[in-house]
KOLPA-933717 format. One record per atom (N, C-alpha, C): chain; x, y, z. Coordinates in nm, 3 decimals, padded with zeros to 5 digits, always signed. Layout:
! residues N
 c       X       Y       Z
 A       X       Y       Z
...
***
This chain:
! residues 259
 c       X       Y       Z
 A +00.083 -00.120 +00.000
 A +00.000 +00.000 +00.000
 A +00.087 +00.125 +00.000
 A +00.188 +00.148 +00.033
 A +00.271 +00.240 +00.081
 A +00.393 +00.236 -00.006
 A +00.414 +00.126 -00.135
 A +00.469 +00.167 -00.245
 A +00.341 +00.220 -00.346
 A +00.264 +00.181 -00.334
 A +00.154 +00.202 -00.446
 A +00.122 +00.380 -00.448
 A +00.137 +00.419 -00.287
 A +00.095 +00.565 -00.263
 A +00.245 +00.673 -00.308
 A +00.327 +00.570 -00.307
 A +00.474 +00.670 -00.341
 A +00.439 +00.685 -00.472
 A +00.420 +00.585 -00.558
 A +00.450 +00.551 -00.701
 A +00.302 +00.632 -00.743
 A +00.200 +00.655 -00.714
 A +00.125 +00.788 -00.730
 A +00.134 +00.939 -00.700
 A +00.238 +00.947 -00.611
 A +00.260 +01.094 -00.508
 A +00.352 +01.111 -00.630
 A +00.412 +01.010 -00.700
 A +00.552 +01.092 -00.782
 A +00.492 +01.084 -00.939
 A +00.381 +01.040 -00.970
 A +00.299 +01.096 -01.112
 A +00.222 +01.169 -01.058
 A +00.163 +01.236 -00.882
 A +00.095 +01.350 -00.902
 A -00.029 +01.291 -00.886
 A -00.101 +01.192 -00.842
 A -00.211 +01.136 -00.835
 A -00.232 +01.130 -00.696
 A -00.379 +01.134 -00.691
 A -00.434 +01.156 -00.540
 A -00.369 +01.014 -00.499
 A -00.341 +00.964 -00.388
 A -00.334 +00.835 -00.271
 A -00.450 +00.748 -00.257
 A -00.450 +00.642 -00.247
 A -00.522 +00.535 -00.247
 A -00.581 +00.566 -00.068
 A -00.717 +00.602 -00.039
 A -00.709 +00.627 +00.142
 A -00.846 +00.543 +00.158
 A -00.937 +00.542 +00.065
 A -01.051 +00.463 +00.101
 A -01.048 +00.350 +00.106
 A -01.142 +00.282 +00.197
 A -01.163 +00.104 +00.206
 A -01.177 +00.094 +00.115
 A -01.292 +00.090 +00.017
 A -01.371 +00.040 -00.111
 A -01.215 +00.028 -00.194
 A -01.134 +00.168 -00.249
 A -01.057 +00.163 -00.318
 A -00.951 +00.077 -00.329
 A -00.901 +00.059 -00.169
 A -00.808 -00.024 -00.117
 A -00.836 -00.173 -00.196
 A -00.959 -00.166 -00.135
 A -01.033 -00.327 -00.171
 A -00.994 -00.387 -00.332
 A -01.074 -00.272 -00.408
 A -01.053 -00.303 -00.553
 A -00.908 -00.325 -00.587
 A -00.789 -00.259 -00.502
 A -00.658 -00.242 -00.555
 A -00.629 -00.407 -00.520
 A -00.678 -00.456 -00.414
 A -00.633 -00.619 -00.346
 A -00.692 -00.664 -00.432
 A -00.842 -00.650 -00.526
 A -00.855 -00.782 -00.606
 A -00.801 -00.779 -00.727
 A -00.759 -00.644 -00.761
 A -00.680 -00.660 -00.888
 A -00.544 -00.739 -00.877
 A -00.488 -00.683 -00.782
 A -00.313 -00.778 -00.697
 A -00.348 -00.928 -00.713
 A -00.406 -00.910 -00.673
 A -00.475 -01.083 -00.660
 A -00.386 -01.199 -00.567
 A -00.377 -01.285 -00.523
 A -00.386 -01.340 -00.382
 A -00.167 -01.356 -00.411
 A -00.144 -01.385 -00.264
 A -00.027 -01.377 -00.219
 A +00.003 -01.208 -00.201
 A -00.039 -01.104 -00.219
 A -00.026 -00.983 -00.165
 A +00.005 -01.010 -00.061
 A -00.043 -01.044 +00.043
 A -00.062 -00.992 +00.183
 A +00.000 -01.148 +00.228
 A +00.095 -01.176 +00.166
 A +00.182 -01.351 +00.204
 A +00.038 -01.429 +00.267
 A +00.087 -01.490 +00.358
 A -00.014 -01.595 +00.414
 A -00.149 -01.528 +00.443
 A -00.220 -01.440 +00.460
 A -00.306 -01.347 +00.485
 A -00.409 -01.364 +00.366
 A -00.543 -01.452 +00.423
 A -00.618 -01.446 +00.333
 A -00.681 -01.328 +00.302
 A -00.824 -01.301 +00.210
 A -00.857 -01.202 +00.173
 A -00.939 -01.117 +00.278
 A -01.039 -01.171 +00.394
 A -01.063 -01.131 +00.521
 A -00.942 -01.061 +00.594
 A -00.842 -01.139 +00.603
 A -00.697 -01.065 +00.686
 A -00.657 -00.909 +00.635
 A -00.665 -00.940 +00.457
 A -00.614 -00.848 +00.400
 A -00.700 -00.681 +00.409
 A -00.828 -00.754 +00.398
 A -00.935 -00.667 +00.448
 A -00.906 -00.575 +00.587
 A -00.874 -00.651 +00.664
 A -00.858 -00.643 +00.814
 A -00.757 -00.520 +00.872
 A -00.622 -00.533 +00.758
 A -00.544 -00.433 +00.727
 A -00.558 -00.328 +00.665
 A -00.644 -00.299 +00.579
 A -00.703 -00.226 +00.479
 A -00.759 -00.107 +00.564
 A -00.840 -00.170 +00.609
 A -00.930 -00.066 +00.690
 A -00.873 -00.039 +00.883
 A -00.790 -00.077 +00.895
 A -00.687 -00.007 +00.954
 A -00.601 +00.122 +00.913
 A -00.568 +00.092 +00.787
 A -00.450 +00.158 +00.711
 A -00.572 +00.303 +00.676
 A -00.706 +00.276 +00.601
 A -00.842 +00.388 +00.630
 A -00.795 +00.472 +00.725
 A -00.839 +00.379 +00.851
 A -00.900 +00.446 +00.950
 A -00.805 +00.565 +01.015
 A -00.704 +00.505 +00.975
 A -00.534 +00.588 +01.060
 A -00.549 +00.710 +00.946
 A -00.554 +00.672 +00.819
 A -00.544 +00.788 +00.692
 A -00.615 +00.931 +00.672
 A -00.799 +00.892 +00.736
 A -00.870 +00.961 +00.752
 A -00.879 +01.037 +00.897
 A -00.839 +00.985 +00.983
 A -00.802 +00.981 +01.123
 A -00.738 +01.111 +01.119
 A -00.579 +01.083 +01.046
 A -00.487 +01.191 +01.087
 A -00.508 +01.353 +00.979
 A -00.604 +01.319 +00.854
 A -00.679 +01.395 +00.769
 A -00.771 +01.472 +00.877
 A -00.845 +01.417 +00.951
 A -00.904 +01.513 +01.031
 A -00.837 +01.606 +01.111
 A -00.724 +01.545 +01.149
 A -00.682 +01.630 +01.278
 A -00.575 +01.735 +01.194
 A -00.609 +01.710 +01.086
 A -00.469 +01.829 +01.000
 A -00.574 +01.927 +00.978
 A -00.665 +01.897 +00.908
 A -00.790 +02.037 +00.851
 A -00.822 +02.084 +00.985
 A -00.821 +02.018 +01.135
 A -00.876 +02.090 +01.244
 A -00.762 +02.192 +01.255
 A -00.659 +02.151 +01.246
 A -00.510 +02.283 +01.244
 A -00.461 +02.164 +01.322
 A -00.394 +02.037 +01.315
 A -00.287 +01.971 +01.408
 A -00.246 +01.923 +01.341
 A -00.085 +02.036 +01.314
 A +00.029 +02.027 +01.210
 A +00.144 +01.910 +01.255
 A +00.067 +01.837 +01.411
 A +00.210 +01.734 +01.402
 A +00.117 +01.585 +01.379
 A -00.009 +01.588 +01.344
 A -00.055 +01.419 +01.301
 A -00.022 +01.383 +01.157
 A +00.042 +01.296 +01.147
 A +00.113 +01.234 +00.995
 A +00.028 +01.128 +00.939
 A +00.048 +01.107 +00.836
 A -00.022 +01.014 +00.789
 A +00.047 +00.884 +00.820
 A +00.027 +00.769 +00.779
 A +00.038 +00.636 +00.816
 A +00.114 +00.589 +00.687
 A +00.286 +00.636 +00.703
 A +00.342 +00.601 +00.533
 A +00.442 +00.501 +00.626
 A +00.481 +00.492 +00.763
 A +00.594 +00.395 +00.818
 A +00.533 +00.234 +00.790
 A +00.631 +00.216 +00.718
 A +00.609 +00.002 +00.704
 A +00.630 -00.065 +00.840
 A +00.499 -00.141 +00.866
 A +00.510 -00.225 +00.992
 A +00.479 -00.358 +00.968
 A +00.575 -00.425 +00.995
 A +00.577 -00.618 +01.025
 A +00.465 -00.654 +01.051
 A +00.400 -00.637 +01.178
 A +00.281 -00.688 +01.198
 A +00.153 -00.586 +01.304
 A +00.068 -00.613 +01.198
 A -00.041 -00.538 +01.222
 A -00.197 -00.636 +01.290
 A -00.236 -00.553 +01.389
 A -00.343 -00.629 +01.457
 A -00.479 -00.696 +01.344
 A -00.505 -00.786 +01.363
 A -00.612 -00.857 +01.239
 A -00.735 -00.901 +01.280
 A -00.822 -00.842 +01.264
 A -00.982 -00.879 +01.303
 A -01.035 -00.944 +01.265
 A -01.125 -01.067 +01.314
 A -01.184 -01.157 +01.258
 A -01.335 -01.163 +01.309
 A -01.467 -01.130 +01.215
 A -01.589 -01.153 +01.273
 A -01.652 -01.264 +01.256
 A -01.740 -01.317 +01.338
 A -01.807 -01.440 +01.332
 A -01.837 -01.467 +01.198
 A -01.762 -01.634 +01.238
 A -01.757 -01.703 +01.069
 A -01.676 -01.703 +01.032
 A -01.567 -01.627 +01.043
 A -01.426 -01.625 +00.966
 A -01.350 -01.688 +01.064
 A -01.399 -01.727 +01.194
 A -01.284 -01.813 +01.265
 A -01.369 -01.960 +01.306
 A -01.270 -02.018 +01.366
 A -01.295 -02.140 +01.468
 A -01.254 -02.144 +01.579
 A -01.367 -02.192 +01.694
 A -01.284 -02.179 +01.856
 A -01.314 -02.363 +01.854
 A -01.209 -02.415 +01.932
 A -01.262 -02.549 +02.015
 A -01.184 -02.544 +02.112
 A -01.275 -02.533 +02.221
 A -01.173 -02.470 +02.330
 A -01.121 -02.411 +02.383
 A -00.990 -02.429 +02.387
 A -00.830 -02.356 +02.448
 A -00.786 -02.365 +02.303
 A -00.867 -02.348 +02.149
 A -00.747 -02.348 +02.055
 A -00.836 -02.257 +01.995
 A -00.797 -02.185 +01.874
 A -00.859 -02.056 +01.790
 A -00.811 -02.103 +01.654
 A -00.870 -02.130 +01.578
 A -00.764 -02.133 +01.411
 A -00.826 -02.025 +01.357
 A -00.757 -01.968 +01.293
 A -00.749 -01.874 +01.206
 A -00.734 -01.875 +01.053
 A -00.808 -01.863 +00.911
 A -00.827 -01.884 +00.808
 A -00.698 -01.820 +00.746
 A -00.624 -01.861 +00.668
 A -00.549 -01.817 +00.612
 A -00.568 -01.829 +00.447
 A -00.458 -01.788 +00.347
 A -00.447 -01.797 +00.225
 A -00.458 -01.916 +00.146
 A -00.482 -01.919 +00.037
 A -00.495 -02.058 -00.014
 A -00.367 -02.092 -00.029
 A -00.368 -02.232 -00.044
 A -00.213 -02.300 -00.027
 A -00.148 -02.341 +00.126
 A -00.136 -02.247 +00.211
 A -00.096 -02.180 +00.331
 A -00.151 -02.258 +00.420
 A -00.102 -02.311 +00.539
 A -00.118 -02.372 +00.665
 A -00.194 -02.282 +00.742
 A -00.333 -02.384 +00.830
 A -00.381 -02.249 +00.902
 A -00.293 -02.256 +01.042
 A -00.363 -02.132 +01.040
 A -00.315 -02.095 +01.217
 A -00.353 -02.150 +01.268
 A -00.326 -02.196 +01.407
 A -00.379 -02.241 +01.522
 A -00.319 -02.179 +01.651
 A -00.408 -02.132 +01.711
 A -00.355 -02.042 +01.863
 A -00.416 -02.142 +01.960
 A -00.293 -02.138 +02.033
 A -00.326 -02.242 +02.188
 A -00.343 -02.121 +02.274
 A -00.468 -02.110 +02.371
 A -00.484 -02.014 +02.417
 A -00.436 -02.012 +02.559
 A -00.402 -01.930 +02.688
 A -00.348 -01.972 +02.785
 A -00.478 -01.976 +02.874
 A -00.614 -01.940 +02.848
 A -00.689 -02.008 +02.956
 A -00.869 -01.961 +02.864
 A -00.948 -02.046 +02.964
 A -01.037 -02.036 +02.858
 A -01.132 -01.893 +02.880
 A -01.181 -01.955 +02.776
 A -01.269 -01.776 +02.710
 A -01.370 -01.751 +02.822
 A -01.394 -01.671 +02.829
 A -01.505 -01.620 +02.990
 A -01.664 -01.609 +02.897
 A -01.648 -01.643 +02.802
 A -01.811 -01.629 +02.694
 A -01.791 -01.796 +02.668
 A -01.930 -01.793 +02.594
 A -01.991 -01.874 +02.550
 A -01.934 -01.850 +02.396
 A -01.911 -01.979 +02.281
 A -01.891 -01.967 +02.203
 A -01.988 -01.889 +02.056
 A -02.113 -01.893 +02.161
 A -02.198 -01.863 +02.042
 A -02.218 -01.727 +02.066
 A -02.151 -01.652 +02.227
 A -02.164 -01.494 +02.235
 A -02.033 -01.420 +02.153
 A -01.910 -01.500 +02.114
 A -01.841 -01.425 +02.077
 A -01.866 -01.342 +01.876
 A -01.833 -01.227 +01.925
 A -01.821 -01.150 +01.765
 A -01.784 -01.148 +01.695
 A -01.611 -01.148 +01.773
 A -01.527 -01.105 +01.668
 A -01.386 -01.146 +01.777
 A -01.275 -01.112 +01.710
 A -01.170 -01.169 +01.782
 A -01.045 -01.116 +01.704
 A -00.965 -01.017 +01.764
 A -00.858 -00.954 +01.687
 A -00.731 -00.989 +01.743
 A -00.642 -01.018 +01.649
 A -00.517 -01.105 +01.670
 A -00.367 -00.989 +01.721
 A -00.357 -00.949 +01.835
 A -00.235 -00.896 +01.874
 A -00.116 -00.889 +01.895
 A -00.014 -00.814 +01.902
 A +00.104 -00.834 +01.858
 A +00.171 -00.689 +01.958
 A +00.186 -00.765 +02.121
 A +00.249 -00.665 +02.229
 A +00.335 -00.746 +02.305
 A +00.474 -00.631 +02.278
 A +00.647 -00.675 +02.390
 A +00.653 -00.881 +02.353
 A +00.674 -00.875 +02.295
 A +00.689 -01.017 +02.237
 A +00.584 -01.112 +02.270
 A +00.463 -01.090 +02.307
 A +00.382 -01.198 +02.293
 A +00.232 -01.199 +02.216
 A +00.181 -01.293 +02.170
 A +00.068 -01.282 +02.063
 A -00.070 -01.270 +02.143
 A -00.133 -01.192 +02.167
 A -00.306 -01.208 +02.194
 A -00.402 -01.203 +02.125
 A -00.513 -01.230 +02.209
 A -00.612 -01.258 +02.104
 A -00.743 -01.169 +02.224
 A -00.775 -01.044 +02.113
 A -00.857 -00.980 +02.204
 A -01.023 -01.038 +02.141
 A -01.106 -01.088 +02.235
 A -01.245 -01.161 +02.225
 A -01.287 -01.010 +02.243
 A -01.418 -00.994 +02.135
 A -01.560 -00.909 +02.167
 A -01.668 -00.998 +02.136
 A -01.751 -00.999 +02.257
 A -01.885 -01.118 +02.290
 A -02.007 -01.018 +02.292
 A -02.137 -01.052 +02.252
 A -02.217 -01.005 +02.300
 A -02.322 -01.054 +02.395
 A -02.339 -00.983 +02.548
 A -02.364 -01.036 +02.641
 A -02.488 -00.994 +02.637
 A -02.595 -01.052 +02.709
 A -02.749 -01.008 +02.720
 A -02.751 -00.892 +02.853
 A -02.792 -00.826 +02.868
 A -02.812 -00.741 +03.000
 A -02.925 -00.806 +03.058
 A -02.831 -00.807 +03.190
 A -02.853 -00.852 +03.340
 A -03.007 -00.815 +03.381
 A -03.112 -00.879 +03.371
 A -03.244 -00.873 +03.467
 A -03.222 -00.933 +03.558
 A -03.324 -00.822 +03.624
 A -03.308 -00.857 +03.824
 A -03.436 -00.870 +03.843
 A -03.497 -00.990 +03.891
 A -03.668 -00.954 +03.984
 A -03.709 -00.855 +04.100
 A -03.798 -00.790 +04.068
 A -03.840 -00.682 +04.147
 A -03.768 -00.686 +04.308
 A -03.737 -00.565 +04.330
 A -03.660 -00.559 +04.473
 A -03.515 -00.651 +04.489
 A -03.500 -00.703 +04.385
 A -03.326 -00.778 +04.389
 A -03.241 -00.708 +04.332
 A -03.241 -00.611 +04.282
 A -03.134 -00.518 +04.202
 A -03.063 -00.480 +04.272
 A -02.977 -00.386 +04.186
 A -02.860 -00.341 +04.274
 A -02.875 -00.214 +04.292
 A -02.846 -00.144 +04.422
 A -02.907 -00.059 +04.500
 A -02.818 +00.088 +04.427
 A -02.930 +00.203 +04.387
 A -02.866 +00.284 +04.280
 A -02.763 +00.345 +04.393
 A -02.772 +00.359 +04.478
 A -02.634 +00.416 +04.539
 A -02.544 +00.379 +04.573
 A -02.520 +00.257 +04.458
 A -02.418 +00.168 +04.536
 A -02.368 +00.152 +04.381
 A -02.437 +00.223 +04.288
 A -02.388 +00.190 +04.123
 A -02.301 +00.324 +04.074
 A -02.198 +00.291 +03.989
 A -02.099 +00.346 +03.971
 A -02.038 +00.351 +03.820
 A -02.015 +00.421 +03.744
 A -01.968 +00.387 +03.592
 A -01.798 +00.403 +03.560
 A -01.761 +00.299 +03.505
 A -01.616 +00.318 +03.530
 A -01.575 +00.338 +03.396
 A -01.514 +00.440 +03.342
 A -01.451 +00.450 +03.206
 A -01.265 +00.426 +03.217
 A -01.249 +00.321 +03.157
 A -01.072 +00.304 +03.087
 A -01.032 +00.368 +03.032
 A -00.926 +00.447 +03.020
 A -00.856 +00.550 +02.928
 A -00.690 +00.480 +02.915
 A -00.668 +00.544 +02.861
 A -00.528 +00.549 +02.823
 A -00.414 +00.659 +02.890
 A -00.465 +00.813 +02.922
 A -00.423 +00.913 +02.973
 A -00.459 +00.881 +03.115
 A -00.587 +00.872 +03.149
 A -00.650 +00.813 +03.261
 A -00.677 +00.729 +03.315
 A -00.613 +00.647 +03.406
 A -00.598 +00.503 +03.354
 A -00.749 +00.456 +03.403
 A -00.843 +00.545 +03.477
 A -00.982 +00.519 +03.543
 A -01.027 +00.638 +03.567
 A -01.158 +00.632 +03.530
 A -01.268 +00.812 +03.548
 A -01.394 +00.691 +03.610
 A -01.419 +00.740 +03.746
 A -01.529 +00.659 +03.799
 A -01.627 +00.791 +03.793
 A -01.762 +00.743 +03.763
 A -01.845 +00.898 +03.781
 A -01.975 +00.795 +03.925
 A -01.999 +00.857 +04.023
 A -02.082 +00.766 +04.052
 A -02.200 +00.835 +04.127
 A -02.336 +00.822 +04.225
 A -02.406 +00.876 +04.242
 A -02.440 +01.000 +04.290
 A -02.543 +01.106 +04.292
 A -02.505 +01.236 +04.342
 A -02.399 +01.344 +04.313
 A -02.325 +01.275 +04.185
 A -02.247 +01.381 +04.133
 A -02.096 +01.325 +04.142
 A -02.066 +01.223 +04.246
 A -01.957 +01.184 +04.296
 A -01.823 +01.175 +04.174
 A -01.722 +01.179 +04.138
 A -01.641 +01.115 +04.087
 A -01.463 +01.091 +04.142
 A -01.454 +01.011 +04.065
 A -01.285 +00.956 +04.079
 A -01.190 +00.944 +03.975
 A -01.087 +01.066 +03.949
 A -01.040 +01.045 +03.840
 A -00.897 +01.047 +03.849
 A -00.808 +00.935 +03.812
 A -00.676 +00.917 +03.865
 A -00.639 +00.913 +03.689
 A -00.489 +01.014 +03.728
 A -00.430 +01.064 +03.654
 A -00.327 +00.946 +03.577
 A -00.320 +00.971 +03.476
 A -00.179 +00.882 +03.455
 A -00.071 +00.938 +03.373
 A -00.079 +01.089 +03.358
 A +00.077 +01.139 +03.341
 A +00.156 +01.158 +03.415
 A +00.136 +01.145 +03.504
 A +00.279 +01.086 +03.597
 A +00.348 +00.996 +03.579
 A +00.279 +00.882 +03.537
 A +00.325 +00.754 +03.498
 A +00.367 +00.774 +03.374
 A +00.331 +00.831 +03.251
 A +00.378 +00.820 +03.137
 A +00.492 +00.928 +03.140
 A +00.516 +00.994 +03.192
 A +00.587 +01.119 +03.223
 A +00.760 +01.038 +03.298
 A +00.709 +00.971 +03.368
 A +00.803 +00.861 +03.456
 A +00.849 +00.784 +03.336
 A +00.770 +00.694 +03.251
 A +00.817 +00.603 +03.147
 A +00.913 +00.711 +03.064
 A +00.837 +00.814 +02.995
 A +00.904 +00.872 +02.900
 A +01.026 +00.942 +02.967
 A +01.075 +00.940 +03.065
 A +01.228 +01.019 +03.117
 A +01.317 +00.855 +03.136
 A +01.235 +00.753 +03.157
 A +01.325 +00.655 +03.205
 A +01.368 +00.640 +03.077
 A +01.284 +00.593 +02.976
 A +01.311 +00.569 +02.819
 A +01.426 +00.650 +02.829
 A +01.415 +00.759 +02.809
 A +01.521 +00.861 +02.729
 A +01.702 +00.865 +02.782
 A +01.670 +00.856 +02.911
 A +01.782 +00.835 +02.987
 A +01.863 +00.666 +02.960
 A +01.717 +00.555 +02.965
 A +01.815 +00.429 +02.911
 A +01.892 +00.480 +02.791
 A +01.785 +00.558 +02.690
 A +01.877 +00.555 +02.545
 A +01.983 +00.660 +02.557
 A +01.998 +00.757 +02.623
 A +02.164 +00.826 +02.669
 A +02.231 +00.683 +02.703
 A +02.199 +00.596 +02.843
 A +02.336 +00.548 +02.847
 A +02.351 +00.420 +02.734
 A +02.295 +00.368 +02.653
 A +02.337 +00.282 +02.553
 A +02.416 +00.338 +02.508
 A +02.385 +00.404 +02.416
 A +02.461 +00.524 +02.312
 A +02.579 +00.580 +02.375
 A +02.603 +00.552 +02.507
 A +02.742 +00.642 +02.558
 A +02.840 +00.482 +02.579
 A +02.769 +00.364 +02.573
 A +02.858 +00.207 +02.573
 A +02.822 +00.141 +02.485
 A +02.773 +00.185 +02.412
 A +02.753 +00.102 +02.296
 A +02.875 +00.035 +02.226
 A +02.999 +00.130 +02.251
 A +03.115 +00.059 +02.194
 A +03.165 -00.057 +02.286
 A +03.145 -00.039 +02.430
 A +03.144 -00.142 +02.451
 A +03.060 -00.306 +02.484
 A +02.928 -00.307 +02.400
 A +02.846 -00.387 +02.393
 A +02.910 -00.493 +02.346
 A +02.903 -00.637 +02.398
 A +02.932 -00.757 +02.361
 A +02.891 -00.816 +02.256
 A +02.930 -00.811 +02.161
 A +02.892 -00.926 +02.065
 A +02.800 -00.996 +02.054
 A +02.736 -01.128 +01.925
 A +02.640 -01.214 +01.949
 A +02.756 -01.315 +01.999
 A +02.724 -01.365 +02.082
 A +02.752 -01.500 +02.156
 A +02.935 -01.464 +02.223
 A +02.921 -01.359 +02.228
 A +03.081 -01.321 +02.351
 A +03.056 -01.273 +02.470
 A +03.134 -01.292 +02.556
 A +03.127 -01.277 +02.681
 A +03.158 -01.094 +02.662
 A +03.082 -01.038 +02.757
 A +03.127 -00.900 +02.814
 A +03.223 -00.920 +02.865
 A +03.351 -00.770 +02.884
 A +03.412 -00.769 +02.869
 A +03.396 -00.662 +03.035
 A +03.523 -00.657 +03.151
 A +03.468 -00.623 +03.241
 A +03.379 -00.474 +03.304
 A +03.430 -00.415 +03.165
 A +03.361 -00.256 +03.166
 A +03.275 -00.295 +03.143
 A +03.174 -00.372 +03.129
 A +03.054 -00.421 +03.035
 A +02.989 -00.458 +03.171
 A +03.002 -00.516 +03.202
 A +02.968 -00.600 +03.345
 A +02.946 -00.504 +03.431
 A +03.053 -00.433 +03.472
 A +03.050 -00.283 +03.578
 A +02.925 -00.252 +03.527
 A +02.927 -00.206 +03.420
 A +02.732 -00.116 +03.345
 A +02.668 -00.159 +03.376
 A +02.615 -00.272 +03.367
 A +02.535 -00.364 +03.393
 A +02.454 -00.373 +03.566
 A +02.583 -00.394 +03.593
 A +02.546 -00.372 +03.757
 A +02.513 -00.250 +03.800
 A +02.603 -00.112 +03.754
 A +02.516 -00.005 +03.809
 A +02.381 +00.013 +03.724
 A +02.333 -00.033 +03.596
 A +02.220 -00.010 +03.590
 A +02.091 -00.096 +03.615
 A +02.152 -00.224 +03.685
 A +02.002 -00.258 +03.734
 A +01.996 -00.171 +03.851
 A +02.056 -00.119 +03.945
 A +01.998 -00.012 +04.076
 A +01.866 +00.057 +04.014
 A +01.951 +00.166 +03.873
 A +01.854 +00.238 +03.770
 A +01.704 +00.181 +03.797
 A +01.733 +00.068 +03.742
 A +01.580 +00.030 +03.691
 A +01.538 +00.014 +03.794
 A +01.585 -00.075 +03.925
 A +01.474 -00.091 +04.040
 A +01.430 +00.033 +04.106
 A +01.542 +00.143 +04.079
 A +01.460 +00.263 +04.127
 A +01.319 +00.348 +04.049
 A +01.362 +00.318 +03.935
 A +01.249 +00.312 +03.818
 A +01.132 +00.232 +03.853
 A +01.145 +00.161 +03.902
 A +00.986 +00.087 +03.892
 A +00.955 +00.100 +04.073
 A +01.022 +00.135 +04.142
 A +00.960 +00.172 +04.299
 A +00.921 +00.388 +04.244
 A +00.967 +00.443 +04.138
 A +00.917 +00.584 +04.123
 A +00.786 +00.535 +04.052
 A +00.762 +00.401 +03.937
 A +00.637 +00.408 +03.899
 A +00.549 +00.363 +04.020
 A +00.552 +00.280 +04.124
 A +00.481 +00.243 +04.190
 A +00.419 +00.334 +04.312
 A +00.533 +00.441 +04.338
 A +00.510 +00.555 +04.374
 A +00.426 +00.702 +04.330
 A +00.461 +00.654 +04.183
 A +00.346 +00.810 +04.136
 A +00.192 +00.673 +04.084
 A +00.196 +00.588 +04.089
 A +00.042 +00.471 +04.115
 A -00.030 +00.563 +04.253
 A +00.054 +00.517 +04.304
 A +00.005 +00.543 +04.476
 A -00.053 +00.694 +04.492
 A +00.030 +00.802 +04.438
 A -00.014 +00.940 +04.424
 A -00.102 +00.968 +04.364
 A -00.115 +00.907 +04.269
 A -00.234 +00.926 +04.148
 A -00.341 +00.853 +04.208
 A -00.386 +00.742 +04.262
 A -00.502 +00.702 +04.343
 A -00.519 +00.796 +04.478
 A -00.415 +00.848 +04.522
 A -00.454 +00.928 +04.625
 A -00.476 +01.085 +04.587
 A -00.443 +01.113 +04.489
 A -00.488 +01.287 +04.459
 A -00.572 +01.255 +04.344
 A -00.640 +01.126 +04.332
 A -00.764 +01.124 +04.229
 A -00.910 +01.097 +04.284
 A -00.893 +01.138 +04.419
 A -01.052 +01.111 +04.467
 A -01.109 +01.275 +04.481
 A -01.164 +01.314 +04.383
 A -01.218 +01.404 +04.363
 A -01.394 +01.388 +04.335
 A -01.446 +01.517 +04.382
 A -01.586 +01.534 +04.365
 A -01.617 +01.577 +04.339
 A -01.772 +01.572 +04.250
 A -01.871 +01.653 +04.188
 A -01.795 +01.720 +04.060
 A -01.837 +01.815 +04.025
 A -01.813 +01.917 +03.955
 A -01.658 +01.969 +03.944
 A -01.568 +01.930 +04.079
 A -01.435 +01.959 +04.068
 A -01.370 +01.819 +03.973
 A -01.426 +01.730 +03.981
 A -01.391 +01.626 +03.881
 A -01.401 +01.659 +03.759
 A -01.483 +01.713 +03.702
 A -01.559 +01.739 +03.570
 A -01.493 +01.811 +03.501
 A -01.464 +01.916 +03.600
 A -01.372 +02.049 +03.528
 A -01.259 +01.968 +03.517
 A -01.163 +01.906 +03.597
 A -01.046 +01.882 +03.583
 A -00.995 +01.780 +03.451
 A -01.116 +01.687 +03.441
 A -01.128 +01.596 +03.325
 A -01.134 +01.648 +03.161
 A -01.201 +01.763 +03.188
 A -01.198 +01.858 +03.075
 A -01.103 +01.923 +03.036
 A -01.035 +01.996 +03.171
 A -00.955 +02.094 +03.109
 A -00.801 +01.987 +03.124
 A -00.810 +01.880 +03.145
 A -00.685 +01.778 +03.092
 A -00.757 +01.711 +02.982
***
């Protein structure tokens, strides 16, 4: 996709950004495009590659001169599969692949919390070296017989964020909103500082399959201290952030907004 958009940008032709278009460009290619990746998979990518295209198109016409488009080549990309395009038995998942091509089979590490006939869809992940498999089920909502419910002041709505790692809003106005730039703020200085000291020993980095050499070793040892102090500062701004995130009413609201 991302030679096809060069090799138009340099005759001057608009970019390939729509699904539909995408689509037509895969059945003209015709199969082995996308290597083992049947035509569902290929799909799967497609409208990823959309969604990021139009995505960062919005946020440029709003005026946000640093969202780029989606031209970096990536190995492996997350792959969605909706009911019908897979198989569960069990603790195993296969996955449809290309013609010719061996299918997948995922051994799962424990079993699915749905019923096979609630699940939707099932997208194939690819995080810090290990493979998941994220399930979306559709569940029936919970009836209660008269007077068995759950007592409204005792009900609470919890939203997941990414910036936030939890926004509880709950009765009478109540809320709880714990921060998580501290934590990313903590990651992003530790990051930066590991990559100073690589880059300052990198000459002396060991080889594939040689022993370090004893300056190598010395590093080593002073930087695991580094890291264990690194992960007692993340566990420390956790602790701060649940404790300066119990906020209420309306002082929640504003603060959620204006972060």
């Amino acid at each position: 996709m991302l030679e096809i958009n060069n090799w138009r940008r340099a005759r001057g032709a608009a970019p390939l950004a729509g699904y539909q278009e995408l689509c037509r460009e895969l059945t003209r290619a015709g199969s082995g495009t996308f290597a083992d990746l049947d035509t569902t998979g290929a799909r799967s990518v497609l409208r990823r590659f959309s969604d990021a295209w139009f995505a960062a198109a919005k946020r440029r016409a709003e005026g946000d001169t640093s969202a780029r488009f989606p031209r970096r080549r990536r190995l492996l990309v997350p792959l969605r599969r909706y009911h019908g395009t897979f198989t569960l038995h069990g603790r195993r998942a296969r996955i449809p692949t290309a013609k010719d091509a061996p299918p997948l089979w995922l051994r799962l590490a424990r079993d699915l919390p749905y019923a096979a006939e609630q699940i939707r869809s099932v997208t194939l992940l690819y995080d810090a070296g290990r493979i998941f498999l994220d399930v979306t089920a559709e569940v029936p909502v919970t009836s209660y017989e008269p007077g068995t419910g759950p007592e409204p002041d005792r009900v609470a709505g919890v939203d997941l964020g990414v910036i936030h790692p939890y926004a509880v809003s709950g009765p009478h106005g109540q809320a709880l909103l714990v921060s998580g730039r501290a934590l990313r703020a903590e990651h992003r200085q530790h990051l930066t500082d590991t990559k100073h000291r690589r880059r300052a020993v990198a000459r002396r980095a060991p080889g594939r399959g040689e022993q370090g050499s004893r300056r190598w070793r010395h590093y080593r040892r002073r930087a695991r201290p580094v890291e264990g102090r690194h992960r007692r500062r993340i566990r420390q701004a956790q602790h701060e952030a649940a404790k300066t995130g119990r906020l209420g009413g309306r002082a929640a609201d504003r603060d959620s907004e204006g972060r």
